[in-house]
mmCIF entry with sequence, helices, sheets and N, C-alpha, C, O atoms, coordinates in Angstrom:
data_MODEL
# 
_entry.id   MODEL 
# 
_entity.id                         1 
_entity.type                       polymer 
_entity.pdbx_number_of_molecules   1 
# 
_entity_poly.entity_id                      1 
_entity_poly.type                           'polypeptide(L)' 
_entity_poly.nstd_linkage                   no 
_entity_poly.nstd_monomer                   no 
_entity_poly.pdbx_seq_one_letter_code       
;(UNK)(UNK)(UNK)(UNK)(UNK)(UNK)(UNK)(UNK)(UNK)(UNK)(UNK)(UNK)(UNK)(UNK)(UNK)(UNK)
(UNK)(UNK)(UNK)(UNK)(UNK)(UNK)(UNK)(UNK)(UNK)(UNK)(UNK)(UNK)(UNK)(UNK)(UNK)(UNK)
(UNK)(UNK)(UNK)(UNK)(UNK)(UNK)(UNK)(UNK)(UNK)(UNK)(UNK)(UNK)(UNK)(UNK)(UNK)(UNK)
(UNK)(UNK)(UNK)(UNK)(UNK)
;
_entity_poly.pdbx_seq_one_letter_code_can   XXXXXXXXXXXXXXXXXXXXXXXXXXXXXXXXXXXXXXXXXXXXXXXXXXXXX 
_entity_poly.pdbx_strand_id                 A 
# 
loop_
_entity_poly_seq.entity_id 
_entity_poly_seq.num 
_entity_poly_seq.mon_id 
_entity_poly_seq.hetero 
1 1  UNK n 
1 2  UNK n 
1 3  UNK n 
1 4  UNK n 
1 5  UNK n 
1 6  UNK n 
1 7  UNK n 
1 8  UNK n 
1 9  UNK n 
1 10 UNK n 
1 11 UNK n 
1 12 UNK n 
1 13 UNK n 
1 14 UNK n 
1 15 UNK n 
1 16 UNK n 
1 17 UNK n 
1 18 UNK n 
1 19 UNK n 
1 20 UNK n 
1 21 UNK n 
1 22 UNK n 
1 23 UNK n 
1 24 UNK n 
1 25 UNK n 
1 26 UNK n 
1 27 UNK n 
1 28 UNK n 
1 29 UNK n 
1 30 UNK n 
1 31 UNK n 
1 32 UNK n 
1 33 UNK n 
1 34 UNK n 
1 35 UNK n 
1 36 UNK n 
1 37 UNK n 
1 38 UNK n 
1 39 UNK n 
1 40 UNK n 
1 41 UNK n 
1 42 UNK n 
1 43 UNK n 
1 44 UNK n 
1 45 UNK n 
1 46 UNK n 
1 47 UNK n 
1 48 UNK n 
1 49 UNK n 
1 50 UNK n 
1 51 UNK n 
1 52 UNK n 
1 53 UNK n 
# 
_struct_asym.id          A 
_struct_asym.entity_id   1 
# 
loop_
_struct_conf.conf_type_id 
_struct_conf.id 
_struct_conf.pdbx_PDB_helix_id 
_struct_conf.beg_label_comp_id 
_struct_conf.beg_label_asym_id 
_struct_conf.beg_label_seq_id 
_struct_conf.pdbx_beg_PDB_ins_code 
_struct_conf.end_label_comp_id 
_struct_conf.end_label_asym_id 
_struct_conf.end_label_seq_id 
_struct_conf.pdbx_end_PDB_ins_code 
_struct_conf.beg_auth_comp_id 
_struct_conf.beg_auth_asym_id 
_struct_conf.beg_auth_seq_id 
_struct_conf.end_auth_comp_id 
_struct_conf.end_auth_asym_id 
_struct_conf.end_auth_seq_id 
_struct_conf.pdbx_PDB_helix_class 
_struct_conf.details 
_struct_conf.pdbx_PDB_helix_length 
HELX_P HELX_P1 AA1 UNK A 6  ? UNK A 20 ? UNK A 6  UNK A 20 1 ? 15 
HELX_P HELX_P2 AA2 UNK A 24 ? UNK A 45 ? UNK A 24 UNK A 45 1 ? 22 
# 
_struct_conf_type.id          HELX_P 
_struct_conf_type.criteria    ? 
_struct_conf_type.reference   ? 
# 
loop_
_atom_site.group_PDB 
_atom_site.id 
_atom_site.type_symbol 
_atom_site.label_atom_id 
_atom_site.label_alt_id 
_atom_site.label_comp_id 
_atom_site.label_asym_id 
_atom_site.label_entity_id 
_atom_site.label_seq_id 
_atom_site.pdbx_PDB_ins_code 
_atom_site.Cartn_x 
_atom_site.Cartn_y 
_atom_site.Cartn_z 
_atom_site.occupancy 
_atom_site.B_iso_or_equiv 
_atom_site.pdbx_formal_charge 
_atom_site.auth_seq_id 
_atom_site.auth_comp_id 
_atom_site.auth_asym_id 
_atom_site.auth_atom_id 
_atom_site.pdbx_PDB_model_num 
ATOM 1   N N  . UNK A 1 1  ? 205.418 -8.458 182.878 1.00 0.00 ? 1  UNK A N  1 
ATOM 2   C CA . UNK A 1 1  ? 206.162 -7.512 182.090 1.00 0.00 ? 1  UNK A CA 1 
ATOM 3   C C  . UNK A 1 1  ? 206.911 -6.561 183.020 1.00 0.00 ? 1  UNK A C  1 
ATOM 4   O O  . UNK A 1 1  ? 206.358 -5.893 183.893 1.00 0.00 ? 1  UNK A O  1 
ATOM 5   N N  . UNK A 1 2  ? 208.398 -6.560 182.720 1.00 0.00 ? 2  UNK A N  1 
ATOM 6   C CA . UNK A 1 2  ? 209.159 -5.959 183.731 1.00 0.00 ? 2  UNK A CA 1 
ATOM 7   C C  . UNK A 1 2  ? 209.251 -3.821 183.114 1.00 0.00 ? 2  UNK A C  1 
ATOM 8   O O  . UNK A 1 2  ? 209.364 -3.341 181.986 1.00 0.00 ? 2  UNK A O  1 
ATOM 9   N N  . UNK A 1 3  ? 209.166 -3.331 184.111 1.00 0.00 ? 3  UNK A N  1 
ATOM 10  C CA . UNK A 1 3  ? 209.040 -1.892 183.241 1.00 0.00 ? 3  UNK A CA 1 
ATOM 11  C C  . UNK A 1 3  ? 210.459 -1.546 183.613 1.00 0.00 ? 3  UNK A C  1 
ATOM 12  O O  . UNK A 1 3  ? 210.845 -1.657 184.776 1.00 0.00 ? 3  UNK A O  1 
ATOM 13  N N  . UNK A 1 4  ? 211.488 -0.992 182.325 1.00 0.00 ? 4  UNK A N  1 
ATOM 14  C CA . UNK A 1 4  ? 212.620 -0.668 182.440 1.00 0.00 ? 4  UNK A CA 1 
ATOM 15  C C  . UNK A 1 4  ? 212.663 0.639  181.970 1.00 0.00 ? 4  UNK A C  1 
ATOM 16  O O  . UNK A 1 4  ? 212.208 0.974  180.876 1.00 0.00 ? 4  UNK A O  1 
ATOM 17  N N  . UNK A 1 5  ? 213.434 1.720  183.115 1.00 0.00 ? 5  UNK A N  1 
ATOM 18  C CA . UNK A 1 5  ? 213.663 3.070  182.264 1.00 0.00 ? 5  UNK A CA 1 
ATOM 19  C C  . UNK A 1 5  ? 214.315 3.295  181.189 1.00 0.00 ? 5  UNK A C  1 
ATOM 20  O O  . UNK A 1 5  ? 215.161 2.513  180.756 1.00 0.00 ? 5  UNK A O  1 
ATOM 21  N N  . UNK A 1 6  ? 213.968 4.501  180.580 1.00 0.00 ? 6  UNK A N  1 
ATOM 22  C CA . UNK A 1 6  ? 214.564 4.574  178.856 1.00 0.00 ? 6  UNK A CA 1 
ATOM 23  C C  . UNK A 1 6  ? 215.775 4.522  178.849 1.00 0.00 ? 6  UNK A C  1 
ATOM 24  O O  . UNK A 1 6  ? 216.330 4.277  177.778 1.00 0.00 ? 6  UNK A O  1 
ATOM 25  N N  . UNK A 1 7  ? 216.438 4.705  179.858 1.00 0.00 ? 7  UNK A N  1 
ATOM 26  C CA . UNK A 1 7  ? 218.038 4.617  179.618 1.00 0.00 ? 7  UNK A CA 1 
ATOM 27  C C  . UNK A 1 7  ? 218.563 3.556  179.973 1.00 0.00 ? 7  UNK A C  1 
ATOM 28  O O  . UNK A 1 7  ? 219.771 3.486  179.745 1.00 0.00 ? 7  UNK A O  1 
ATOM 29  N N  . UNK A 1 8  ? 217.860 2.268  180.693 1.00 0.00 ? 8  UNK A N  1 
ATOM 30  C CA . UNK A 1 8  ? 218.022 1.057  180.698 1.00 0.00 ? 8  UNK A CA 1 
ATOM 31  C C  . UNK A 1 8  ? 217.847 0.360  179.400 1.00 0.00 ? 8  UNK A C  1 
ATOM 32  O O  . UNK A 1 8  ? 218.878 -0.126 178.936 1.00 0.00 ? 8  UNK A O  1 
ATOM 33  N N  . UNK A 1 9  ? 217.019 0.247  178.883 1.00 0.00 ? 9  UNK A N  1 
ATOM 34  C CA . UNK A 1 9  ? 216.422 0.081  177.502 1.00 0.00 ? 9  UNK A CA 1 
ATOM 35  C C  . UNK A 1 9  ? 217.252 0.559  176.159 1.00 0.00 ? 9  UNK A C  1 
ATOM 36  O O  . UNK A 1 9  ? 217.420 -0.160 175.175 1.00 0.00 ? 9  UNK A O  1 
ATOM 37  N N  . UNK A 1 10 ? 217.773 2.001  176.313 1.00 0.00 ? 10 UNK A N  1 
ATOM 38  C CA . UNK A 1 10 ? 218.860 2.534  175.414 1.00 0.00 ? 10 UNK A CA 1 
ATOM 39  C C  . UNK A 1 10 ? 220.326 1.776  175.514 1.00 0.00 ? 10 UNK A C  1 
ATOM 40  O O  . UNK A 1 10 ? 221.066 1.409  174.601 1.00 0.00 ? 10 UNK A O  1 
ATOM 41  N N  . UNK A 1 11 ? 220.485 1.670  176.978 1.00 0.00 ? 11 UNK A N  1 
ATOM 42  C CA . UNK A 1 11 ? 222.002 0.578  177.057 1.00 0.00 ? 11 UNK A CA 1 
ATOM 43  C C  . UNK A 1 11 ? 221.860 -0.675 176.631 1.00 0.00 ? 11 UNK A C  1 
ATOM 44  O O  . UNK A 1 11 ? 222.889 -1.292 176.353 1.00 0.00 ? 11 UNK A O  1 
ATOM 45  N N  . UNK A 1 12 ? 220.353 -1.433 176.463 1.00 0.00 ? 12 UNK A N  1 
ATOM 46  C CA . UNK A 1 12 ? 220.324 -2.906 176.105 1.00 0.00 ? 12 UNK A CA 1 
ATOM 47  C C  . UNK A 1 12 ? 219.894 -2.860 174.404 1.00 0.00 ? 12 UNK A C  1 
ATOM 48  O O  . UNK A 1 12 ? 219.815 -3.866 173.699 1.00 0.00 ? 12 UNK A O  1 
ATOM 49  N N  . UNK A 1 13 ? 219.686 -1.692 174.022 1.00 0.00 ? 13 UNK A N  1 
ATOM 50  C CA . UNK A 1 13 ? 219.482 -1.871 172.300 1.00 0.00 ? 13 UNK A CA 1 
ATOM 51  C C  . UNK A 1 13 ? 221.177 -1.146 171.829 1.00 0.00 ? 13 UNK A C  1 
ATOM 52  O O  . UNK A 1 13 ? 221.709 -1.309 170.731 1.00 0.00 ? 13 UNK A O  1 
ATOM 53  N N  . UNK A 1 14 ? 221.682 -0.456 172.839 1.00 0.00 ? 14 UNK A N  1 
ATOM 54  C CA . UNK A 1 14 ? 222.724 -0.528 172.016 1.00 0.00 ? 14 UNK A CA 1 
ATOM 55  C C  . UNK A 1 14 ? 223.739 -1.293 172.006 1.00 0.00 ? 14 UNK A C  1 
ATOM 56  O O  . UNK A 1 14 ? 224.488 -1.564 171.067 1.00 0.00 ? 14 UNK A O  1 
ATOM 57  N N  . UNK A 1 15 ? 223.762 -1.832 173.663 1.00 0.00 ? 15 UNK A N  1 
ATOM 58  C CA . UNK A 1 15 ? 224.761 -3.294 173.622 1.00 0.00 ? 15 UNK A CA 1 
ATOM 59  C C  . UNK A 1 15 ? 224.360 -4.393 172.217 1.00 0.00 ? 15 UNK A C  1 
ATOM 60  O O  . UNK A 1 15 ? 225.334 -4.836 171.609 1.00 0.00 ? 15 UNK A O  1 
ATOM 61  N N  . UNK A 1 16 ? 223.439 -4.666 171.898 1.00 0.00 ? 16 UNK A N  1 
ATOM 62  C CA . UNK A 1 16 ? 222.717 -5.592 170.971 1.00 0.00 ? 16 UNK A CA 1 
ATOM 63  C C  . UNK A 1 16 ? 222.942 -5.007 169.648 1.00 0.00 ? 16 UNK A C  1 
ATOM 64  O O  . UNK A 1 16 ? 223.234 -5.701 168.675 1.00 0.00 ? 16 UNK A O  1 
ATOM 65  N N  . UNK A 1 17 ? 222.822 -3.856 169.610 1.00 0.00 ? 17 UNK A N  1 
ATOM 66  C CA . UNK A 1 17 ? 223.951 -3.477 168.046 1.00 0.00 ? 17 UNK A CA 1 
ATOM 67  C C  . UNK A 1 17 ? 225.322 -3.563 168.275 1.00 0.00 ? 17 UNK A C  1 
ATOM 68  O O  . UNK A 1 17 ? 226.094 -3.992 167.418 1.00 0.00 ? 17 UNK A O  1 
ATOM 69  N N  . UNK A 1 18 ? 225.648 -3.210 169.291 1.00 0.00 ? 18 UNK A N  1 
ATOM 70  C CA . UNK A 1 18 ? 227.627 -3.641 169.432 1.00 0.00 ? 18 UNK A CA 1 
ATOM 71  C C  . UNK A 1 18 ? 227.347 -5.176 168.635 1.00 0.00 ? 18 UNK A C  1 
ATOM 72  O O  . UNK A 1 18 ? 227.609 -5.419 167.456 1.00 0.00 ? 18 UNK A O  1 
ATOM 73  N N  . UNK A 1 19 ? 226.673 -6.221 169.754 1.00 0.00 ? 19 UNK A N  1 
ATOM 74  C CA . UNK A 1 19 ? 226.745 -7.322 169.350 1.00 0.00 ? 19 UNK A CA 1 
ATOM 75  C C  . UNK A 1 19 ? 227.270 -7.764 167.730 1.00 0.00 ? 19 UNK A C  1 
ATOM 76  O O  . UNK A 1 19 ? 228.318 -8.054 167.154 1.00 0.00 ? 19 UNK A O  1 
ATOM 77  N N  . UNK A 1 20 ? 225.587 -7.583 167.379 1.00 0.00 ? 20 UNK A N  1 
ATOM 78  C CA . UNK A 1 20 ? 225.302 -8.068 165.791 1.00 0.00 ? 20 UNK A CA 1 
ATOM 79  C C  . UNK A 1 20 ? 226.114 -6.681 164.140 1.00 0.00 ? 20 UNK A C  1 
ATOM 80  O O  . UNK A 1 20 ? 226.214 -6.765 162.916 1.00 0.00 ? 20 UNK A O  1 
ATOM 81  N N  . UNK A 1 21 ? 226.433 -5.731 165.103 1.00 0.00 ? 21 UNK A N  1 
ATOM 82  C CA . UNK A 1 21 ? 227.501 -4.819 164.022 1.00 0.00 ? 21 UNK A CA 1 
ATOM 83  C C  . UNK A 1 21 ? 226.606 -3.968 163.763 1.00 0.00 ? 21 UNK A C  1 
ATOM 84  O O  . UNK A 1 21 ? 225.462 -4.155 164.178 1.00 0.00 ? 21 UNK A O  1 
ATOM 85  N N  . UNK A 1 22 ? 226.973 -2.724 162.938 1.00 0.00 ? 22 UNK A N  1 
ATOM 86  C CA . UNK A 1 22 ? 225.991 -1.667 162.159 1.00 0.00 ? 22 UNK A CA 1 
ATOM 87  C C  . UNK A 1 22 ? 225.748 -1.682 161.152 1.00 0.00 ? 22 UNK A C  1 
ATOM 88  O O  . UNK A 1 22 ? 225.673 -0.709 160.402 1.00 0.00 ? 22 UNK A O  1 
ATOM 89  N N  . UNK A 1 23 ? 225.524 -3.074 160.840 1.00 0.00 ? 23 UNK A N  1 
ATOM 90  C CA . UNK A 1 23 ? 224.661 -3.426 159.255 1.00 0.00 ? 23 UNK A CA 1 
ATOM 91  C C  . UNK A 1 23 ? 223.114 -3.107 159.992 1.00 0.00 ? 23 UNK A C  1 
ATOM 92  O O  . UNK A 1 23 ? 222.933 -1.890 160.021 1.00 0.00 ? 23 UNK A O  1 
ATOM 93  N N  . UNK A 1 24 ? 222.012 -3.848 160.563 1.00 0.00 ? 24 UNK A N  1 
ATOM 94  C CA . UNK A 1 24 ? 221.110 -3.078 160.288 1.00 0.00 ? 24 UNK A CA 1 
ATOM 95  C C  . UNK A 1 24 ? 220.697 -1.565 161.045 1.00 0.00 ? 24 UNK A C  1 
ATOM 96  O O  . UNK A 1 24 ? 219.972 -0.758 160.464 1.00 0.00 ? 24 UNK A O  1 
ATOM 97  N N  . UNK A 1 25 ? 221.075 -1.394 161.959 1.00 0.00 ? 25 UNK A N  1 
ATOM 98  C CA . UNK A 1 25 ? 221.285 0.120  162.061 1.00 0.00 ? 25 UNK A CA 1 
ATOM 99  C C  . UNK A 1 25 ? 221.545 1.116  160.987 1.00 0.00 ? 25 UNK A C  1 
ATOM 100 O O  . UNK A 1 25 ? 221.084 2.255  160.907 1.00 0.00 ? 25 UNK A O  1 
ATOM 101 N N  . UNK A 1 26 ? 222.486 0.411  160.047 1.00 0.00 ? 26 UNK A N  1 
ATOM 102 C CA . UNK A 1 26 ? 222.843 1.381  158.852 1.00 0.00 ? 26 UNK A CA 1 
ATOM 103 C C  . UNK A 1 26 ? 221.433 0.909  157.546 1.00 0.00 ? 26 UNK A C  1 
ATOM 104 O O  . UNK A 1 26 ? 221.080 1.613  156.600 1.00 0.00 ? 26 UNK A O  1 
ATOM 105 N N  . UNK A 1 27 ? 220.908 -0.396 157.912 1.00 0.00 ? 27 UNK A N  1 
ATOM 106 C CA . UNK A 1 27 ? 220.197 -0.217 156.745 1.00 0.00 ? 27 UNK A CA 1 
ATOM 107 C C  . UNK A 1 27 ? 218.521 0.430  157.258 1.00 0.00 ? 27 UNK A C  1 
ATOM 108 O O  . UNK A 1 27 ? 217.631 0.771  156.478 1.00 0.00 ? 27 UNK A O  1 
ATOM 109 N N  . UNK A 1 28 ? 218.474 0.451  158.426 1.00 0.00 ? 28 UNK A N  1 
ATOM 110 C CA . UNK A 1 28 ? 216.991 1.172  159.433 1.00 0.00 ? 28 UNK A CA 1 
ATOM 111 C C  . UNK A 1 28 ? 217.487 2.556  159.022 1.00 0.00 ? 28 UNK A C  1 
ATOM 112 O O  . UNK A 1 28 ? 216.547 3.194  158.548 1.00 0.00 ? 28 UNK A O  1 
ATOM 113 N N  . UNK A 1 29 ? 219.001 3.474  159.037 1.00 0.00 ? 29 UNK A N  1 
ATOM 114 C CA . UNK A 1 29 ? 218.950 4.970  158.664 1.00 0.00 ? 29 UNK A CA 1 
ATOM 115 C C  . UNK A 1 29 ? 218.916 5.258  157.590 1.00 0.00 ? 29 UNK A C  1 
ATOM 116 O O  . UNK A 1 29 ? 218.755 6.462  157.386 1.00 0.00 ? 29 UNK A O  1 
ATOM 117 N N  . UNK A 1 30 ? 219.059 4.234  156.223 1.00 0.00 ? 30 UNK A N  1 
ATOM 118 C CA . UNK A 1 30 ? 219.213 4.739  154.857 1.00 0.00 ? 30 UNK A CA 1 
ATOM 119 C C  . UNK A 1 30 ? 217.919 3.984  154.471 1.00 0.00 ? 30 UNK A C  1 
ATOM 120 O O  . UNK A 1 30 ? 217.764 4.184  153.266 1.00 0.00 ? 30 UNK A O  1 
ATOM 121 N N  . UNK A 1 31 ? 217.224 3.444  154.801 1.00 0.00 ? 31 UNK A N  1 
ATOM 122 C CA . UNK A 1 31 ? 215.378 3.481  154.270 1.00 0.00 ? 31 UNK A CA 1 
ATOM 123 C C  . UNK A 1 31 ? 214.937 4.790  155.123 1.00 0.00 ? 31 UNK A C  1 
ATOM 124 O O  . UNK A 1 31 ? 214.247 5.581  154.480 1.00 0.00 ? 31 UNK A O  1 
ATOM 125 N N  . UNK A 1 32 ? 215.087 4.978  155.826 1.00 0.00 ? 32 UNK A N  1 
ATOM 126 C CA . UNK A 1 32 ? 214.457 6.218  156.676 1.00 0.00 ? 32 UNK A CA 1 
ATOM 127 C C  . UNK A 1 32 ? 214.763 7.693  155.694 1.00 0.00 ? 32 UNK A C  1 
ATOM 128 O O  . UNK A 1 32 ? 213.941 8.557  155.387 1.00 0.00 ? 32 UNK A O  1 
ATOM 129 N N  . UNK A 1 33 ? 216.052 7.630  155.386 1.00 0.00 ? 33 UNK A N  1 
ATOM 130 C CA . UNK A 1 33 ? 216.488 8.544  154.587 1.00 0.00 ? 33 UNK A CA 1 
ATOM 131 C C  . UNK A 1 33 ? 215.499 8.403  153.298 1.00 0.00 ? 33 UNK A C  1 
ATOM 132 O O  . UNK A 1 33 ? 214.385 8.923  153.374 1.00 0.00 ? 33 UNK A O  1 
ATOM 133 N N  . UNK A 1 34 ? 215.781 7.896  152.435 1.00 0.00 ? 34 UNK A N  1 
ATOM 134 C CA . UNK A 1 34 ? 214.940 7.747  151.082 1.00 0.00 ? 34 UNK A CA 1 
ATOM 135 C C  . UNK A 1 34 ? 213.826 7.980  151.376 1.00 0.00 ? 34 UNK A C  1 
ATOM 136 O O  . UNK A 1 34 ? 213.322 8.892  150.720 1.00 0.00 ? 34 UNK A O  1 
ATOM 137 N N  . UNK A 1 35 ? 213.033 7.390  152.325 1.00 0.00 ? 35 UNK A N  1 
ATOM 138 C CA . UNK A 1 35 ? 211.453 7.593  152.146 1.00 0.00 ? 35 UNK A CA 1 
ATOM 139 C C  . UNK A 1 35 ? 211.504 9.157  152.521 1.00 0.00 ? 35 UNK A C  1 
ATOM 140 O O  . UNK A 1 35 ? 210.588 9.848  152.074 1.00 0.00 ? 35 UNK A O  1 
ATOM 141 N N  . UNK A 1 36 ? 212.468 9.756  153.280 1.00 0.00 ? 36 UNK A N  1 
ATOM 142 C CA . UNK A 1 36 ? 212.050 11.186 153.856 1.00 0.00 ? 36 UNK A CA 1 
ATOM 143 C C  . UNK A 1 36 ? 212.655 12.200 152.564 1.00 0.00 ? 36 UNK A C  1 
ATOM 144 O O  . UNK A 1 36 ? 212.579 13.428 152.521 1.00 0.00 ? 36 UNK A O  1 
ATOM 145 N N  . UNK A 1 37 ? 213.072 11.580 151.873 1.00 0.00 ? 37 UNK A N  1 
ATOM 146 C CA . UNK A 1 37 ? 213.596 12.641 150.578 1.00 0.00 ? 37 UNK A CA 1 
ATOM 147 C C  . UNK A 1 37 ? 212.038 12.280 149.733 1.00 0.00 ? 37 UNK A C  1 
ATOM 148 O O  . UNK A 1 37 ? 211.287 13.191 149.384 1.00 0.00 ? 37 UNK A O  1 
ATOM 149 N N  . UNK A 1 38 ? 211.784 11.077 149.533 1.00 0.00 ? 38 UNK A N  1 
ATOM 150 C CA . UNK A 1 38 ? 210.728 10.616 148.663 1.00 0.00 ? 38 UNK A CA 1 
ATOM 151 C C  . UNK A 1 38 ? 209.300 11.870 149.077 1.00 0.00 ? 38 UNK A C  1 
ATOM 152 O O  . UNK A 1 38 ? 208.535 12.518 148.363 1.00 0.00 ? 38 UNK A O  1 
ATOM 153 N N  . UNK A 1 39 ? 209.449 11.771 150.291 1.00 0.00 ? 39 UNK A N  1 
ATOM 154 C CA . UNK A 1 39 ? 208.312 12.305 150.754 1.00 0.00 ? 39 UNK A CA 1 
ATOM 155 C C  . UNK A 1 39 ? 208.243 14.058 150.629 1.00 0.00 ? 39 UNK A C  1 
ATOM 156 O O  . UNK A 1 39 ? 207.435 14.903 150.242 1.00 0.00 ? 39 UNK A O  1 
ATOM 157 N N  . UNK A 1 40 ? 209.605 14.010 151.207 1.00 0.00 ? 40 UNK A N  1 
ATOM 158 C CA . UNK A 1 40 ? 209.784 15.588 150.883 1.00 0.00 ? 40 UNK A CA 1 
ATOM 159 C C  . UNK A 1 40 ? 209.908 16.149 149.609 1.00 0.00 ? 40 UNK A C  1 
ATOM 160 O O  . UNK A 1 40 ? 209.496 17.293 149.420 1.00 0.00 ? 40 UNK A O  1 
ATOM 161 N N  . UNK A 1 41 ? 210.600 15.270 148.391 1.00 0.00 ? 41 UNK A N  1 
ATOM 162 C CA . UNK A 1 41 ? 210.182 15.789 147.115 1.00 0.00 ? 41 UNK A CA 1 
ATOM 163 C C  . UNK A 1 41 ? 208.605 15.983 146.836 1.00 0.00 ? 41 UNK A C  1 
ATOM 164 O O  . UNK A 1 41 ? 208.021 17.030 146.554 1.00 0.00 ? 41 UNK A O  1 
ATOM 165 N N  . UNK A 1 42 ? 208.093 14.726 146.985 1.00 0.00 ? 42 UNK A N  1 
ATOM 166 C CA . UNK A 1 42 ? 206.494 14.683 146.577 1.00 0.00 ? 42 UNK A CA 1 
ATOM 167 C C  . UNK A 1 42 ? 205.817 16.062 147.235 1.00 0.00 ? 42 UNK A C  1 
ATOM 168 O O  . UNK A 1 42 ? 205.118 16.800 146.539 1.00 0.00 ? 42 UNK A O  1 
ATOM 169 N N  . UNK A 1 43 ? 206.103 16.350 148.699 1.00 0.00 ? 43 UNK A N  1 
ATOM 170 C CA . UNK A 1 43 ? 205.187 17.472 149.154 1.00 0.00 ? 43 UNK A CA 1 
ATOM 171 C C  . UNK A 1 43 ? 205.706 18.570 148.280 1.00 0.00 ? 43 UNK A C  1 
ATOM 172 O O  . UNK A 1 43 ? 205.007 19.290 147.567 1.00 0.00 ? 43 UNK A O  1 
ATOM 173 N N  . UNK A 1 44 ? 206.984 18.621 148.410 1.00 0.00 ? 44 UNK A N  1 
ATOM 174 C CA . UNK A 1 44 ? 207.339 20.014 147.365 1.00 0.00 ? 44 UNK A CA 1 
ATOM 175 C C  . UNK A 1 44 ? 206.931 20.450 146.263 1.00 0.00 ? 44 UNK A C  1 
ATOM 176 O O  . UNK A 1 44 ? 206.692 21.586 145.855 1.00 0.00 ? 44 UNK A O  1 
ATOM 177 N N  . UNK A 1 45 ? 206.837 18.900 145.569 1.00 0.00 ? 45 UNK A N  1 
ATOM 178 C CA . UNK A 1 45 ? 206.154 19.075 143.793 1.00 0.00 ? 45 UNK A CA 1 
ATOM 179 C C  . UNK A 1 45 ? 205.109 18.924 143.844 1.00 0.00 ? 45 UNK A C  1 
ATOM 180 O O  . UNK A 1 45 ? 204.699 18.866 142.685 1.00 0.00 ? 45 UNK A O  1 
ATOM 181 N N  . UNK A 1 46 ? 203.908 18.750 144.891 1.00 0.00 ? 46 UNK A N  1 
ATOM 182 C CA . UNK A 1 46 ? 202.958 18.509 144.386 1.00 0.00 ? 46 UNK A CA 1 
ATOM 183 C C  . UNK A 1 46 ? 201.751 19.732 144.111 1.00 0.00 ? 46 UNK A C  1 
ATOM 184 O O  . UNK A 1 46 ? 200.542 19.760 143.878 1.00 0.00 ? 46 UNK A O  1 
ATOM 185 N N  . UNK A 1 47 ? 202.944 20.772 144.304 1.00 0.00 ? 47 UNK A N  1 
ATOM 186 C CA . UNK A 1 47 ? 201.948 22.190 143.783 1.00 0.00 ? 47 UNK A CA 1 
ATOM 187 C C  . UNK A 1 47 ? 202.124 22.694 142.252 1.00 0.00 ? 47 UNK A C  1 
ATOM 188 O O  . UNK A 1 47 ? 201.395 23.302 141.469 1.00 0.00 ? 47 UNK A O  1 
ATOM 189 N N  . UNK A 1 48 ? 203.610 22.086 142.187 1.00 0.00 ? 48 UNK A N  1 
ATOM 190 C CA . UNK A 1 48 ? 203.313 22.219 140.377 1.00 0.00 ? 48 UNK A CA 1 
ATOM 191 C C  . UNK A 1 48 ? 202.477 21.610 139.637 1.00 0.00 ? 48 UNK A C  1 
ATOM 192 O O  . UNK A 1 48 ? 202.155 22.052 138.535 1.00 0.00 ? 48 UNK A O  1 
ATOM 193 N N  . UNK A 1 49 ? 202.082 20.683 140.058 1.00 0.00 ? 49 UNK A N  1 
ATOM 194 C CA . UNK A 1 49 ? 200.972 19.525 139.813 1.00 0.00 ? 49 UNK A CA 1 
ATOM 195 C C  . UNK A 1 49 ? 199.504 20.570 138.943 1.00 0.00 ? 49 UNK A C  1 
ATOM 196 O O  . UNK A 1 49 ? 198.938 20.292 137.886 1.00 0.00 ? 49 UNK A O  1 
ATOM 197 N N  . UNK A 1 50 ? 199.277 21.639 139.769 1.00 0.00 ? 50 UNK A N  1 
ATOM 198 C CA . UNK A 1 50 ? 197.383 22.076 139.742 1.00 0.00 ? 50 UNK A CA 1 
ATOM 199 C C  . UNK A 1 50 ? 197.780 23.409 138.286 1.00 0.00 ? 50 UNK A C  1 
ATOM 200 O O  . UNK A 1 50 ? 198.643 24.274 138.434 1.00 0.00 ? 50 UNK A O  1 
ATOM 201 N N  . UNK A 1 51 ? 197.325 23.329 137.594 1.00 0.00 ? 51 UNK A N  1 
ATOM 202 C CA . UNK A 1 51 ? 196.856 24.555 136.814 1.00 0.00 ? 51 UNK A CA 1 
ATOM 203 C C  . UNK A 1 51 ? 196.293 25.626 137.173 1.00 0.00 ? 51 UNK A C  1 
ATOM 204 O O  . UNK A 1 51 ? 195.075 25.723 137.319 1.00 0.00 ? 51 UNK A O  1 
ATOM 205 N N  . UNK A 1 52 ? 197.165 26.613 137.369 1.00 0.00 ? 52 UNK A N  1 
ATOM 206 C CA . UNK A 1 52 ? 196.579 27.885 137.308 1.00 0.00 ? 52 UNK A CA 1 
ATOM 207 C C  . UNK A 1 52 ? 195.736 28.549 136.241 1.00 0.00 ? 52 UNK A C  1 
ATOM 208 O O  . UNK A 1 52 ? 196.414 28.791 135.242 1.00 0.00 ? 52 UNK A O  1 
ATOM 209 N N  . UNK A 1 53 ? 193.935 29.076 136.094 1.00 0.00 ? 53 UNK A N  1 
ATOM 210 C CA . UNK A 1 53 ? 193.265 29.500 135.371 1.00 0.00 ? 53 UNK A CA 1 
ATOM 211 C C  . UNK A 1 53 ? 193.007 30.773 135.456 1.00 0.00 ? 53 UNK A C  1 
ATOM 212 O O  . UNK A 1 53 ? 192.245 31.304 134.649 1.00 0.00 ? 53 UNK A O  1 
# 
């Protein structure tokens, strides 16, 4: 296993999206998106959730 620095590694994942286009790049940032709204609604609402007595 060859160890490559992060900025070696950053030039060979982004040559490889030049390659194949920004279809999945664009579909890896818009699941990322949804689940982080999903998530951030749920934490927000989940205090209206409890009854105050």
């Amino acid at each position: 296993m060859e160890h490559h620095p992060a900025a070696a590694w950053l030039t060979e994942a982004a040559g490889a999206a030049h390659q194949q286009g920004a279809g999945n790049l664009l579909r890896v940032v818009l699941i990322v998106m949804i689940l982080g709204c999903v998530l951030t609604a749920w934490f927000l609402l989940r205090g209206y959730k409890r009854k105050d007595d």
